[in-house]
C-alpha positions as CSV (number, residue, x, y, z in Angstrom):
1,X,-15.8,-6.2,-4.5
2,X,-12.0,-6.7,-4.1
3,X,-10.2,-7.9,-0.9
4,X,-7.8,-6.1,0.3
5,X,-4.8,-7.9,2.2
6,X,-1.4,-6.5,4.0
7,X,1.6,-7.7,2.7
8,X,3.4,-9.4,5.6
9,X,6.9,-10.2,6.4
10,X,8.4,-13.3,7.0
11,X,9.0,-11.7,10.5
12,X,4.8,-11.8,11.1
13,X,5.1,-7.9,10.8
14,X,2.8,-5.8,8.5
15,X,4.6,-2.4,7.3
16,X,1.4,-0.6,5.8
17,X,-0.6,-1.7,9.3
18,X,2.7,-1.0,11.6
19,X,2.7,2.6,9.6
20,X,-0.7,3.1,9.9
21,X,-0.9,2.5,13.8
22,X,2.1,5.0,13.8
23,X,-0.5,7.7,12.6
24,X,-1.9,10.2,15.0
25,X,-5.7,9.0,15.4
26,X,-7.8,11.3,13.1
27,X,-5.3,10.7,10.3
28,X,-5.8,6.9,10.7
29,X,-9.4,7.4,10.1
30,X,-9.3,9.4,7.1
31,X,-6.7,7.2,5.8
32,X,-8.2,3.8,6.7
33,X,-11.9,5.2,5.2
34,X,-9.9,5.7,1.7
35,X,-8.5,2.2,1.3
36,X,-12.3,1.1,2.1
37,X,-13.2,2.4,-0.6
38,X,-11.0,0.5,-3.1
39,X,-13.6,-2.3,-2.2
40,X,-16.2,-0.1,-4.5
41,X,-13.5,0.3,-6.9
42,X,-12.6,3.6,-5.9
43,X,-9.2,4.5,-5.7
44,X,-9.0,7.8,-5.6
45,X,-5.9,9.6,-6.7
46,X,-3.5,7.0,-7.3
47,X,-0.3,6.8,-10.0
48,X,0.9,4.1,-11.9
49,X,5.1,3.3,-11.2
50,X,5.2,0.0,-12.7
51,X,3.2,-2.3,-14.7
52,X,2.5,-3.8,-11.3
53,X,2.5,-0.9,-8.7
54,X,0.7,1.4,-7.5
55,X,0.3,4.7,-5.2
56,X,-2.5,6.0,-3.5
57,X,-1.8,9.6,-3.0
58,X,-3.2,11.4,0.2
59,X,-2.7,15.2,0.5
60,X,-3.1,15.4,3.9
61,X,-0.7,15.1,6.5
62,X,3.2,15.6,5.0
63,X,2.2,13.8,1.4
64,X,1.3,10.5,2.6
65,X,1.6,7.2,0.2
66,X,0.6,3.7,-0.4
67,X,2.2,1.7,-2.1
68,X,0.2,-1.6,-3.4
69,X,0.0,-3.9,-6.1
70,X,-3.4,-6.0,-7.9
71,X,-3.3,-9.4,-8.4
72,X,-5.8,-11.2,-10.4
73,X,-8.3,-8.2,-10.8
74,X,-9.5,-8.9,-7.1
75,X,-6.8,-8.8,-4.7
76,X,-5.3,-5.5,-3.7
77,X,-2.0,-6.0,-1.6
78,X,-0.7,-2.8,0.5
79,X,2.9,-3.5,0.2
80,X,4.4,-0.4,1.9
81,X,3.4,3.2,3.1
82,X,5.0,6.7,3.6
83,X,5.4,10.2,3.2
84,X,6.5,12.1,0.9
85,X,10.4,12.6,2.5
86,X,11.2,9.6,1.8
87,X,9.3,8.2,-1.4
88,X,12.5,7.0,-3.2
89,X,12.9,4.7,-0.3
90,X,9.7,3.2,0.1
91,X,9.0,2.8,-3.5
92,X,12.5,0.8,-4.0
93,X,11.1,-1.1,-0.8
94,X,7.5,-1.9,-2.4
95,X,9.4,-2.9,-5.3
96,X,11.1,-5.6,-3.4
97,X,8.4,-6.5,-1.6
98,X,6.9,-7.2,-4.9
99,X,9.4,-9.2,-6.4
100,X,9.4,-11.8,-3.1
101,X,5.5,-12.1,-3.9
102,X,6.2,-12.6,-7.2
103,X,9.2,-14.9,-6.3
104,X,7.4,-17.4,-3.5
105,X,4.9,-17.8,-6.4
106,X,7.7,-20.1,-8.5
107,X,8.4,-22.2,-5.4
């Protein structure tokens, strides 16, 4: 089984849990019932961007995303989520989230 975690800010805030509370109710479900199950291994349909990030691609709703990255072959981080309108953004976003993870590691 993995674990999943949310990235989290230095600010406390969580942007793939603020995003998902943003969700209308029944989208929240569906969405929340796919990262579950990641814990069987089961991502779903999901493209590699970088050696270390990921997307979990929903088509419901307006082309929703995940962005997340594995550490150690157990730990799946969500880093960042969104829709397809603005996917440039959020990806450039993940990828900086991802290099302060990688970053604190060398403190």
């Amino acid at each position: 089984m993995k674990e999943i975690k949310f990235y989290r800010l230095p600010n406390g805030k969580e942007p793939v849990k603020d995003w998902l509370l943003n969700l209308d109710k029944s989208l929240r479900v569906k969405v929340i019932r796919r990262i579950e199950r990641i814990y069987d291994d089961n991502f779903g349909d999901f493209k590699q961007i970088e050696s270390n990030l990921y997307e979990l691609r929903f088509t419901l709703g307006k082309g929703y995303r995940i962005y997340y990255t594995i550490q150690n072959d157990v730990l799946v981080l969500l880093l960042n989520a969104g829709d397809k309108s603005k996917q440039s953004k959020d990806i450039e976003l993940a990828k900086t989230y991802l290099k302060n993870i990688k970053d604190n590691k060398n403190d």
